[in-house]
PAZAPA-4460 file (N, C-alpha, C; in steps of 0.05 Angstrom, whole numbers, plus 32768, in hexadecimal, padded with zeros to 4 digits):
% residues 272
    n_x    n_y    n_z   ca_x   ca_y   ca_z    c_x    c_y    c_z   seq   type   mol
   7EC5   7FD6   7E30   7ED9   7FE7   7E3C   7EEB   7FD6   7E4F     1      X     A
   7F02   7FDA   7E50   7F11   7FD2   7E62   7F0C   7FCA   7E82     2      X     A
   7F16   7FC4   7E96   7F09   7FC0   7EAC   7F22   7FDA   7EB1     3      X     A
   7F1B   7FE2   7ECD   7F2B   7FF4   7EDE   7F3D   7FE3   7EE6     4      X     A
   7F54   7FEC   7EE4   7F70   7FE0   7EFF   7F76   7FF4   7F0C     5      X     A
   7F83   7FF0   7F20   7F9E   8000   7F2C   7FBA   7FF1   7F2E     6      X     A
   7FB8   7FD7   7F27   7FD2   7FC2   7F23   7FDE   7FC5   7F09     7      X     A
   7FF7   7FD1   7F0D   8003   7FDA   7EEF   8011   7FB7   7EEA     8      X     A
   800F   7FA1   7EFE   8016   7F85   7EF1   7FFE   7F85   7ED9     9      X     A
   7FE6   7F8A   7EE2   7FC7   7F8B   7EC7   7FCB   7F93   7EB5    10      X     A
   7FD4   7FB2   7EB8   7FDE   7FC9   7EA3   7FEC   7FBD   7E86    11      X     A
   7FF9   7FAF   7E92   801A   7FA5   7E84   8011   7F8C   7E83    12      X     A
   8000   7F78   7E83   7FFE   7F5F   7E7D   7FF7   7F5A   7E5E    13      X     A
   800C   7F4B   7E4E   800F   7F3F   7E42   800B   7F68   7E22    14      X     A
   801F   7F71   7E2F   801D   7F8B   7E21   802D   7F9C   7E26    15      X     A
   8047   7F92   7E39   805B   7FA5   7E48   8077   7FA3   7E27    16      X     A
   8073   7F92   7E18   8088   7F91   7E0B   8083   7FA4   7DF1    17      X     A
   8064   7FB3   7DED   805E   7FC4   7DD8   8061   7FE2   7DEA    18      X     A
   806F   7FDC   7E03   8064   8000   7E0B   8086   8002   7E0E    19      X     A
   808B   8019   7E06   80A8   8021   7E04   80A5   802A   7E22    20      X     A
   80C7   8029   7E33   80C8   8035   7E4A   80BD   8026   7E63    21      X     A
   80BE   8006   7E56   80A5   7FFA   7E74   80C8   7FE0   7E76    22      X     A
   80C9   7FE4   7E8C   80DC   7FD1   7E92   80D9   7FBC   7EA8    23      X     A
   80C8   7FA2   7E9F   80C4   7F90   7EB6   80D8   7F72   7EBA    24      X     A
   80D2   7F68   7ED3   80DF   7F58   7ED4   80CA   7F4D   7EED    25      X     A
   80CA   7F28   7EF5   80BC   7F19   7F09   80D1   7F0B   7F12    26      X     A
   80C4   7EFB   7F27   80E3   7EEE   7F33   80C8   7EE1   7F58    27      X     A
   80D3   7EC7   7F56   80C6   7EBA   7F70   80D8   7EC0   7F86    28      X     A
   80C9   7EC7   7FA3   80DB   7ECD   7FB9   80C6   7EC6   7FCD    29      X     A
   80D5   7EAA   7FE1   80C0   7EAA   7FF5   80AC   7E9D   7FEF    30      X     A
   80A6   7E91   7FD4   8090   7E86   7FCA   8075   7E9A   7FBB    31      X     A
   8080   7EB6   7FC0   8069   7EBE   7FB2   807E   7ED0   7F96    32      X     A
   8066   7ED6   7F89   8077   7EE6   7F6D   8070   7F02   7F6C    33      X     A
   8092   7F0D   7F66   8093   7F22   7F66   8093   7F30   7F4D    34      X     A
   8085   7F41   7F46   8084   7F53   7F2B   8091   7F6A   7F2C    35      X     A
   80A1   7F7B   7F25   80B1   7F92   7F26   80B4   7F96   7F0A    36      X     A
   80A8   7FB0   7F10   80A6   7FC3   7EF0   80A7   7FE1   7EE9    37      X     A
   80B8   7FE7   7EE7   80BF   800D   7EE5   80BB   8013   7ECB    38      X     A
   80A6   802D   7ECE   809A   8042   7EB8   80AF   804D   7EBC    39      X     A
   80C1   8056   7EA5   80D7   8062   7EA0   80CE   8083   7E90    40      X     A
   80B9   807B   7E81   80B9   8093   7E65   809B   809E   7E69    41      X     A
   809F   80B0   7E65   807D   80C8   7E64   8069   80B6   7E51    42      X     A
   807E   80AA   7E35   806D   8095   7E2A   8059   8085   7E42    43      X     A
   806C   8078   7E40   8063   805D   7E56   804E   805F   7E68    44      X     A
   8057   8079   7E7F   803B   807F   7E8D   802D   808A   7E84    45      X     A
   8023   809A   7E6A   800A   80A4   7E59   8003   807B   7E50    46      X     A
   800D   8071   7E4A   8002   8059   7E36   7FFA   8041   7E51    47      X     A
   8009   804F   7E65   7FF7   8031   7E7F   7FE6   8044   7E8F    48      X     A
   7FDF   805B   7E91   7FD9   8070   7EA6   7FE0   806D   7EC4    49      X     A
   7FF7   8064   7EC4   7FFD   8072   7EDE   801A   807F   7ED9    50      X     A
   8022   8082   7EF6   802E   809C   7EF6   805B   808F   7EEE    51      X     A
   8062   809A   7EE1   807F   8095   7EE4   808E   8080   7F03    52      X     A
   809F   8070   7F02   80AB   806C   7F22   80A1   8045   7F27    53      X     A
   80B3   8043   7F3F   80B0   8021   7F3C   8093   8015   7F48    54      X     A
   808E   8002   7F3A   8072   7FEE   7F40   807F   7FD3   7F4C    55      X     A
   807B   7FC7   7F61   807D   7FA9   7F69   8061   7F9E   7F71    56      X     A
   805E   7F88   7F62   803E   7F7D   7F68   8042   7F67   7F79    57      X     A
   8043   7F60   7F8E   8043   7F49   7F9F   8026   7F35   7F9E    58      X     A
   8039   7F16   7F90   8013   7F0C   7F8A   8022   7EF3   7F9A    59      X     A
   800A   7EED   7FAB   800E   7ED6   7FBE   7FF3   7EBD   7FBB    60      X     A
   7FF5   7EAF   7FC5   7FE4   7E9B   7FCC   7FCB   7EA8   7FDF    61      X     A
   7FAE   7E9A   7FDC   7F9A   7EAC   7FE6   7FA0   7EA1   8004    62      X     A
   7F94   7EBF   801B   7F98   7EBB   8032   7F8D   7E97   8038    63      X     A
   7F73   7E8F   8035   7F6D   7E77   8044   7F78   7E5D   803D    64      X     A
   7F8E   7E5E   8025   7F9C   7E45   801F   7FBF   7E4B   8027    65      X     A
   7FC1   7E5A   803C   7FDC   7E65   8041   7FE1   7E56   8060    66      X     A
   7FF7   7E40   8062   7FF8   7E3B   807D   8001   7E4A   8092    67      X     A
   8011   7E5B   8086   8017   7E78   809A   8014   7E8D   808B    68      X     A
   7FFD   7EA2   8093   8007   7EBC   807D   801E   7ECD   8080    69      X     A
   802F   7ECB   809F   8049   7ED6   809A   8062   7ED5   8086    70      X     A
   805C   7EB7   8078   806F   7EB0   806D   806D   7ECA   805F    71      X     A
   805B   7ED8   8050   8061   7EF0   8040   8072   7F03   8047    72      X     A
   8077   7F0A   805D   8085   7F1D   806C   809A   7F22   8066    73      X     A
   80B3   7F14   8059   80CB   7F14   8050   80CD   7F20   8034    74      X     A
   80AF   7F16   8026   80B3   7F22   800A   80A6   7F3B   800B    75      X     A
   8094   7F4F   8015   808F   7F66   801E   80A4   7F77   8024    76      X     A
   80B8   7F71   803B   80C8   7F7C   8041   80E2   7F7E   8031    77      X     A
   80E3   7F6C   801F   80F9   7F6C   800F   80F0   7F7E   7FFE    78      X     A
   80D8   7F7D   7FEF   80D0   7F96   7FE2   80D1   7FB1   7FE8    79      X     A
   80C5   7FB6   8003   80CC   7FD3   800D   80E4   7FDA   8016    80      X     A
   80F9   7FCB   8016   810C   7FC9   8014   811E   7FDC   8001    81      X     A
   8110   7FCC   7FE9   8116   7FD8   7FC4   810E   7FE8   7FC6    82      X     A
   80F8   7FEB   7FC9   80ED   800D   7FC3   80F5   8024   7FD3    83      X     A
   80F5   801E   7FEE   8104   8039   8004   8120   8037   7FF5    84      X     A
   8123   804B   7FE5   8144   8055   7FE3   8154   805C   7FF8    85      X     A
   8143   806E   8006   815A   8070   8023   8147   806A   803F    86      X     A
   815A   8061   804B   8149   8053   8067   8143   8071   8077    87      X     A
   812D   8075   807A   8127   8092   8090   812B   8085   80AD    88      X     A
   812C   809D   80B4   8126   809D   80D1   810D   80A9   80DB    89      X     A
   8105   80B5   80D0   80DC   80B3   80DF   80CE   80A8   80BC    90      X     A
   80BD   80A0   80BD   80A2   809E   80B4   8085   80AD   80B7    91      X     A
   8074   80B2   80AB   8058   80AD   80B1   8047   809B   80A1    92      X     A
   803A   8095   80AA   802B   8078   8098   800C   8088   8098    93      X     A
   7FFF   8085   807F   7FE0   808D   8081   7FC9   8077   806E    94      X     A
   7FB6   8075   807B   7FA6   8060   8073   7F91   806A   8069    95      X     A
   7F88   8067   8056   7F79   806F   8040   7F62   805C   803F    96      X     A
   7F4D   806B   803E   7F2C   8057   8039   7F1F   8065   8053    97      X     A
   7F05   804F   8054   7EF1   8052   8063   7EE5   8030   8075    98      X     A
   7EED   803F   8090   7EE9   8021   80A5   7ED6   8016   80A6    99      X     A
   7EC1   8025   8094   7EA5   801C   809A   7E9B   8003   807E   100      X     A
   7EAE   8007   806F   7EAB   7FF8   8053   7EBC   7FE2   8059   101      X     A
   7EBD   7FC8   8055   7ECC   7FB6   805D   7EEB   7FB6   8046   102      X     A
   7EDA   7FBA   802A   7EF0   7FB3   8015   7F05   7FD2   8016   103      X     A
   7EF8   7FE1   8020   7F0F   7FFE   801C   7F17   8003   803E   104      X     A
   7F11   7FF0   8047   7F22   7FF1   8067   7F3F   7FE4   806F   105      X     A
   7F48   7FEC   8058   7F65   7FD8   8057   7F7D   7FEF   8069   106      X     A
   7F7B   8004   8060   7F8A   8020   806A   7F87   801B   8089   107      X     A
   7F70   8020   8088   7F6E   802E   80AD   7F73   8011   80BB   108      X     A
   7F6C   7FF8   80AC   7F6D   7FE7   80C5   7F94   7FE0   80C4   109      X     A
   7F96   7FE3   80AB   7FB7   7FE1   80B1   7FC5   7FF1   80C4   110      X     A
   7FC3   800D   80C9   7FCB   8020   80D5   7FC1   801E   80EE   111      X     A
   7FB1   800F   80FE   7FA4   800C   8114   7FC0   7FF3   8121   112      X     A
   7FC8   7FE8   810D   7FDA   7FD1   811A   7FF7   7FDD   8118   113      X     A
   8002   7FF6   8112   801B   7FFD   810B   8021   8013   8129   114      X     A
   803B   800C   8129   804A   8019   814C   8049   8032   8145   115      X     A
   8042   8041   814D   8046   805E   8154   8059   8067   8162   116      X     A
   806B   806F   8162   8080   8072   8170   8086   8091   8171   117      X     A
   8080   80A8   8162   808A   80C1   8164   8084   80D1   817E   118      X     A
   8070   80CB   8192   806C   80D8   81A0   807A   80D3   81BD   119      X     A
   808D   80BB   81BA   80A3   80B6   81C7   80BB   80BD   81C9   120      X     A
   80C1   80D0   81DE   80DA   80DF   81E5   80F5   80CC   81E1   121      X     A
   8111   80D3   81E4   8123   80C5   81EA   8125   80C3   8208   122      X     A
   811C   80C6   821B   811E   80BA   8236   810B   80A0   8236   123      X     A
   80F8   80A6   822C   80E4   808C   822D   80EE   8075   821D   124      X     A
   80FA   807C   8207   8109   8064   81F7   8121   8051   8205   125      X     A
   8133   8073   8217   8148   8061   8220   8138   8050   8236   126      X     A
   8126   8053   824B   8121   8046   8257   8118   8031   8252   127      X     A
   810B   802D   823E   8102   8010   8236   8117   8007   8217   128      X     A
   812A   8013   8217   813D   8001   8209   8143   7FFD   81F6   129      X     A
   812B   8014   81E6   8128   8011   81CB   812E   8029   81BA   130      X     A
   814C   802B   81C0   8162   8043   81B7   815A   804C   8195   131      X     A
   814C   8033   8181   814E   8030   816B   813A   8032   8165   132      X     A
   812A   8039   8178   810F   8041   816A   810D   8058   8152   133      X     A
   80FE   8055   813A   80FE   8069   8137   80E4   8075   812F   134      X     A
   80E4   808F   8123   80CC   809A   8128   80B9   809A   8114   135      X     A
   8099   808C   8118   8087   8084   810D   8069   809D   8119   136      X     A
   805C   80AA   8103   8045   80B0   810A   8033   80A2   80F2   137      X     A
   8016   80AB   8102   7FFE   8096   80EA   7FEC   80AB   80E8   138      X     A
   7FD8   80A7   80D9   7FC2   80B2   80DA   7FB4   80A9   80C0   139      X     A
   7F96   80A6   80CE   7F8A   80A1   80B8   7F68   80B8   80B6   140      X     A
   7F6F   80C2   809C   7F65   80DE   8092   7F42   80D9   8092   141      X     A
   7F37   80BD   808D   7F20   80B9   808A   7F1E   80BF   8070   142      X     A
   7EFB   80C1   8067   7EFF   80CA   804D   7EEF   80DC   8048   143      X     A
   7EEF   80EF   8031   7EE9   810C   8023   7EC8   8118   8037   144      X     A
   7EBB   80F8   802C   7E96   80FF   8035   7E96   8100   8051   145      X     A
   7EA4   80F5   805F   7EA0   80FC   8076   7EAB   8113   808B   146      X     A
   7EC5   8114   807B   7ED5   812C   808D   7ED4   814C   807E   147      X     A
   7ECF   814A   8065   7EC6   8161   8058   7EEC   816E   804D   148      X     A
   7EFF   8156   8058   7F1C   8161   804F   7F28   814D   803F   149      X     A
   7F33   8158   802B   7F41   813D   801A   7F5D   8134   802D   150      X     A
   7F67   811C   8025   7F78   8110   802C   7F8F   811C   8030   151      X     A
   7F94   811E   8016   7FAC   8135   800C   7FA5   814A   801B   152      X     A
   7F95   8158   8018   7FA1   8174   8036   7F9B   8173   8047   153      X     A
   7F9D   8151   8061   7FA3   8159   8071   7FBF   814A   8070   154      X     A
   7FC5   8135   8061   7FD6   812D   8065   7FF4   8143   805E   155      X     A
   7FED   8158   8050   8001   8166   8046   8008   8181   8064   156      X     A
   7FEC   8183   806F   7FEC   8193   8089   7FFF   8183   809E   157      X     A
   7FFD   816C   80A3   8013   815D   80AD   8030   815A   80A6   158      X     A
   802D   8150   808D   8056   8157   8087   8055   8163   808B   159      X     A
   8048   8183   808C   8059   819A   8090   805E   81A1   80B2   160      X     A
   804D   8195   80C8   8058   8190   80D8   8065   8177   80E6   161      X     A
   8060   8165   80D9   8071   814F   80E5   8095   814A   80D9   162      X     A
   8090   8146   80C2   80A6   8145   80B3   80B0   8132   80B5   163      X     A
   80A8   8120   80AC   80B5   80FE   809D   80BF   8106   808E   164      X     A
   80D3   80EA   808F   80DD   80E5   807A   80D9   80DF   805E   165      X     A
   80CC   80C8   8060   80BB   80B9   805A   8098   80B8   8062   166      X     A
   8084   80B8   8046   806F   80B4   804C   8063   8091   803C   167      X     A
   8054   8088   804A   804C   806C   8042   8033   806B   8047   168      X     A
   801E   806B   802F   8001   8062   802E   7FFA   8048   8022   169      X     A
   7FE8   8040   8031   7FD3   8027   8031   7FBA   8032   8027   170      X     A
   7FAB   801E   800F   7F96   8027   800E   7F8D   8009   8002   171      X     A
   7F77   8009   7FF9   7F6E   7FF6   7FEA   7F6E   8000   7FD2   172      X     A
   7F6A   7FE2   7FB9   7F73   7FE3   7F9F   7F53   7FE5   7F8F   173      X     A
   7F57   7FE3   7F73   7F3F   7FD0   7F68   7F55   7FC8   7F4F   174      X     A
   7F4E   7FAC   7F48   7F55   7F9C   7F39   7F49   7F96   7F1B   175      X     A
   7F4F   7F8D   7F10   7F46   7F85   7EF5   7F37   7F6E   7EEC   176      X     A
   7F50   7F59   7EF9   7F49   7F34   7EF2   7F45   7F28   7F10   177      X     A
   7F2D   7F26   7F18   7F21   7F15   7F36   7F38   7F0B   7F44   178      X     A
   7F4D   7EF8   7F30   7F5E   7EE0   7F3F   7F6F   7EF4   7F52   179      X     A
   7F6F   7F09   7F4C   7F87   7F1E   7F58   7F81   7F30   7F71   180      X     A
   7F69   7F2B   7F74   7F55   7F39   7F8C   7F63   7F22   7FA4   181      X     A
   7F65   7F3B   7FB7   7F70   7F2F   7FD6   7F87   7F23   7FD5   182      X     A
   7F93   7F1F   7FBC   7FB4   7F12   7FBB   7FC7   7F1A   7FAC   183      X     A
   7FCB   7F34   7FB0   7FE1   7F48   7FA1   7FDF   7F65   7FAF   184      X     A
   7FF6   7F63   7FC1   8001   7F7C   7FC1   800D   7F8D   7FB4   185      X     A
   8007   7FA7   7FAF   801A   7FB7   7F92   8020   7FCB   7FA9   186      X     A
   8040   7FCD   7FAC   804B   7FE6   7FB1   8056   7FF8   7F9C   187      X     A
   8055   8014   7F9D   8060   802C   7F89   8075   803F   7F97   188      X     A
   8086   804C   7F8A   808E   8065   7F91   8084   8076   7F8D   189      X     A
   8064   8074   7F75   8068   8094   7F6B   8046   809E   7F7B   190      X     A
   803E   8095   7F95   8027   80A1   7FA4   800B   8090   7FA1   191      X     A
   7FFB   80A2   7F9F   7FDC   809C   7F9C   7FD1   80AA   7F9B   192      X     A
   7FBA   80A0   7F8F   7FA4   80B8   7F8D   7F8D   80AF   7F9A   193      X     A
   7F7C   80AB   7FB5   7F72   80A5   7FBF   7F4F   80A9   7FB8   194      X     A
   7F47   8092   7FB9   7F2B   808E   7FB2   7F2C   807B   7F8B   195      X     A
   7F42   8075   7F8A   7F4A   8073   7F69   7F3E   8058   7F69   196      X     A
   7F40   804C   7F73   7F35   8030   7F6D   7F16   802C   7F68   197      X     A
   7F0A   803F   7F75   7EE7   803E   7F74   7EEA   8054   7F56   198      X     A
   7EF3   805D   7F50   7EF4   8070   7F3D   7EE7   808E   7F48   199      X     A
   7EF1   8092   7F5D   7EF1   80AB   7F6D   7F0A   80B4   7F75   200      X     A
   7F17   80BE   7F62   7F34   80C9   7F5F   7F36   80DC   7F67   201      X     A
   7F45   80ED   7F85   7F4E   8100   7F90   7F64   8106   7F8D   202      X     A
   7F6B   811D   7F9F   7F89   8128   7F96   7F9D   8116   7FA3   203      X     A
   7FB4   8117   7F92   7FC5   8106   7F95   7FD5   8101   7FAB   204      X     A
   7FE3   80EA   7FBD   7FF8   80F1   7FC9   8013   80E8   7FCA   205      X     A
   8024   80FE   7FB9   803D   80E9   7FAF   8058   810C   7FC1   206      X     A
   8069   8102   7FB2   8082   8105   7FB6   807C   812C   7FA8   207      X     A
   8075   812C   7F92   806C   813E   7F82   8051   814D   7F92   208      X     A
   8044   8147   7F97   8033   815B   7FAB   8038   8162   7FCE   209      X     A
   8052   814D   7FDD   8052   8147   7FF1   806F   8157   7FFC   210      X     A
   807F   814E   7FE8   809E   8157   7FE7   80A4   8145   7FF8   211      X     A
   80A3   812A   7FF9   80B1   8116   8013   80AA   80FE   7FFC   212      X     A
   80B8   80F2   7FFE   80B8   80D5   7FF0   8098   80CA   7FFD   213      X     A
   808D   80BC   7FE9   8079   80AE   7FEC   8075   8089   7FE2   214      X     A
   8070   8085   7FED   806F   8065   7FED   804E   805C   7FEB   215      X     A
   8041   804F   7FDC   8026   8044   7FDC   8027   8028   7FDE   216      X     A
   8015   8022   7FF2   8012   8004   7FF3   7FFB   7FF7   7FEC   217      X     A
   7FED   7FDF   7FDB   7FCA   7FE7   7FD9   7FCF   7FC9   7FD4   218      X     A
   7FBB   7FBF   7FE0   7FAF   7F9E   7FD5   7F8D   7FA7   7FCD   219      X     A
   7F86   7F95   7FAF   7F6C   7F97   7FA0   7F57   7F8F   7FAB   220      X     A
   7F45   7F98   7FB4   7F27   7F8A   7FC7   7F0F   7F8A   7FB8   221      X     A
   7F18   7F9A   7F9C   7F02   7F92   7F88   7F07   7F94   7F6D   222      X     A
   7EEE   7F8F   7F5D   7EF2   7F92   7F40   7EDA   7F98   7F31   223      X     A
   7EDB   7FAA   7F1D   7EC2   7FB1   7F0D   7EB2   7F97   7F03   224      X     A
   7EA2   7F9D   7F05   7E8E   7F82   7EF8   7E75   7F8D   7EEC   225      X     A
   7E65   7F81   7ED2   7E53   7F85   7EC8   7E3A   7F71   7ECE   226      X     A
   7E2A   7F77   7EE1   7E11   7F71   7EEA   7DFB   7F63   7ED7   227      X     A
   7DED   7F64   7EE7   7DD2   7F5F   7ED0   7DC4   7F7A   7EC9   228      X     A
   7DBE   7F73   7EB4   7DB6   7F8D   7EA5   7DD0   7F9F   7E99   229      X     A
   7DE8   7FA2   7E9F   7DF8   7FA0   7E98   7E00   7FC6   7EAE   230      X     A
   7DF0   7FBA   7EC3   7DFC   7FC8   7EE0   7E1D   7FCC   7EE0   231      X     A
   7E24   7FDE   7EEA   7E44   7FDA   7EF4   7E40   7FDE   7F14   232      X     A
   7E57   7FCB   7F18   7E57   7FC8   7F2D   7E6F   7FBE   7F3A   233      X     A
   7E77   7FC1   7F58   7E92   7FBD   7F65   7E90   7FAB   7F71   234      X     A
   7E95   7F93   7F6E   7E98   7F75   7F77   7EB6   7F6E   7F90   235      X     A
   7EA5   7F69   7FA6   7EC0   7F5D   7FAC   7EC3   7F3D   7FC3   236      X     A
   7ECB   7F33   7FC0   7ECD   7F0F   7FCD   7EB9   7F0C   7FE4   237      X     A
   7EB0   7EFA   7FE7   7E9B   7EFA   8001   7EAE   7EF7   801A   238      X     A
   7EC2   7EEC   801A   7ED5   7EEE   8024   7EE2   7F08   8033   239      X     A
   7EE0   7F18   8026   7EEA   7F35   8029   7EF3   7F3E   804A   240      X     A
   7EE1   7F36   805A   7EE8   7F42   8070   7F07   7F2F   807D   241      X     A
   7F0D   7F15   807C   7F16   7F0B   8082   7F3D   7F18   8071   242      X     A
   7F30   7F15   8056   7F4A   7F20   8048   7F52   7F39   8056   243      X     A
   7F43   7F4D   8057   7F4C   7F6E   8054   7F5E   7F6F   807B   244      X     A
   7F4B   7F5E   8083   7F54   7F57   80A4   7F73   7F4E   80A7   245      X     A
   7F7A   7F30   8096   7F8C   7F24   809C   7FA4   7F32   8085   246      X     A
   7FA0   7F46   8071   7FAF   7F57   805E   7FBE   7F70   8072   247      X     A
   7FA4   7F78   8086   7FB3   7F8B   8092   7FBE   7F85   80AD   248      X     A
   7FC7   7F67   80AF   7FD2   7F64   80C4   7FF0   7F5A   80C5   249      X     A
   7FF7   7F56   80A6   800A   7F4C   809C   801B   7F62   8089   250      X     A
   8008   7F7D   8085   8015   7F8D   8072   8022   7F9C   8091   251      X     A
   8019   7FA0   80A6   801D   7FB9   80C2   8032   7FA3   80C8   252      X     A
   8035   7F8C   80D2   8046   7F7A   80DA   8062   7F7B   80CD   253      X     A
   8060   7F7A   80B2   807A   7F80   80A0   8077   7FA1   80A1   254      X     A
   806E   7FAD   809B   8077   7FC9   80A8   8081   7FD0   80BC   255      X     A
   8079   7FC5   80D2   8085   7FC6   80F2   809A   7FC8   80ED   256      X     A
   80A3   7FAE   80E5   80B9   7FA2   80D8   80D3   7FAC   80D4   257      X     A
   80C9   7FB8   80C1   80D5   7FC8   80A8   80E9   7FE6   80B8   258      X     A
   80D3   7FF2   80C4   80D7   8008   80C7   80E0   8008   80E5   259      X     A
   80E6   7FEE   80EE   80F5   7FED   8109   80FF   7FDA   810B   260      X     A
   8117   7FD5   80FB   8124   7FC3   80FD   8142   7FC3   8111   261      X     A
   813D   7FD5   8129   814E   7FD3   8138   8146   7FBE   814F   262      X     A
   8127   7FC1   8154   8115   7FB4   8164   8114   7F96   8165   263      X     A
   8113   7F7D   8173   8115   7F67   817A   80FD   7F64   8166   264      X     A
   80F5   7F4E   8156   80DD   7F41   8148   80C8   7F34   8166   265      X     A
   80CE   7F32   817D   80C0   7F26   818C   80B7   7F42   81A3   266      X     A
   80C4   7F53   81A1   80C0   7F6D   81AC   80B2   7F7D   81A4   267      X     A
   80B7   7F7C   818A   809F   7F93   817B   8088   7F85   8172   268      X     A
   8081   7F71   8173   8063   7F66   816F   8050   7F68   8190   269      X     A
   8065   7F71   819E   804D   7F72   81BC   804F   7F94   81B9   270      X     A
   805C   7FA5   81AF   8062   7FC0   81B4   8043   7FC8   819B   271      X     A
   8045   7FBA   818D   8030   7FC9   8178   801C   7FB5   817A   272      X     A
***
């Protein structure tokens, strides 16, 4: 049987030219390579299983042979870039997994490093100067076993009182081929379905269940493997804590970023 992905670069490797409706294209930026590929046709996403809407796979060099991991930061942001069609003015960001698992703690520890800014009035802004702030909430939902609430309703109990613009989830991935674990980011337009990578698929959170544009962000922390005895099992780098750490310090960093770009680059790294 196939291995599981969630990387539609996997999906489409060396098989994107037999599926009608799959339109890709790569291209180097910054030193890492970028994959961009839009499911166009109901074909297409029945024949890769995921959902219609754009895929960018960001594959970089592994964290411990990288002399700066910022250098990524330019090609992240140029991506989310592509994908936000229109620049909002609030956000909410939600982090998906469990803090207690190292490989599915990619969500919450990203969201732990991202500015919060909604609960800041305009007097407090003008006073400290930062007219351009704009407005960011977070939250991270935990997961199903422990809180007894899926993701999706609470996160859907929130749009309906917060009201972003824009919603943006982090979660962790699972992968197919090892080399791609801890060094590929895949952003989407068309949501998530949280718990999908362990093959514990919940309800979805996209644009179509949410009514707010949805953005997914996920780097792979593991991959199916066949054991001895011919066990299955979820493998992921011994390494792991070090990756999922230094992934979510560089995905919140270029988010900062991103989503406050009125803000000084030397101002908003002491603010968040």
């Amino acid at each position: 049987m196939p291995k599981r992905t969630d990387l539609v670069m996997e999906k489409t490797a060396d098989n994107s030219e037999n599926i009608t409706g799959v339109d890709s294209r790569n291209y180097e930026f910054c030193g890492c390579k970028i994959f961009e590929t839009e499911v166009k046709t109901d074909f297409a996403a029945k024949a890769l299983e995921k959902p219609k809407g754009q895929y960018f796979t960001l594959c970089f060099d592994r964290f411990e042979n990288m002399a700066d991991v910022s250098d990524i930061k330019p090609a992240i942001i140029k991506i989310l870039k592509k994908i936000v069609v229109k620049q909002p003015t609030s956000a909410m960001l939600v982090g998906l997994g469990n803090s207690d698992i190292t490989p599915d703690a990619l969500g919450p520890l990203c969201i732990d490093k991202i500015l919060s800014t909604r609960h800041l009035g305009d007097d407090i802004k003008s006073s400290l100067g930062l007219q351009g702030l704009r407005c960011v909430s977070t939250v991270i939902p935990r997961v199903l076993g422990k809180t007894g609430i899926e993701a999706s309703e609470l996160v859907f109990s929130l749009v309906n009182s917060v009201k972003p613009d824009l919603i943006i989830v982090i979660d962790a991935l699972a992968a197919a081929n090892r080399e791609n674990l801890c060094r590929t980011f895949q952003f989407t337009d068309t949501g998530i379905s949280p718990g999908s990578g362990v093959d514990n698929k919940r309800k979805e959170l996209s644009e179509k269940t949410l009514g707010v544009p949805v953005i997914s962000i996920g780097m792979p922390t593991v991959i199916d493997d066949c054991g001895v005895g011919n066990v299955s099992m979820m493998v992921t780098p011994k390494e792991i804590d070090m990756y999922v750490k230094t992934a979510s310090e560089v995905l919140a960093n270029s988010l900062n970023e991103f989503l406050q770009p009125f803000i000084p680059k030397d101002m908003l790294s002491v603010l968040a």
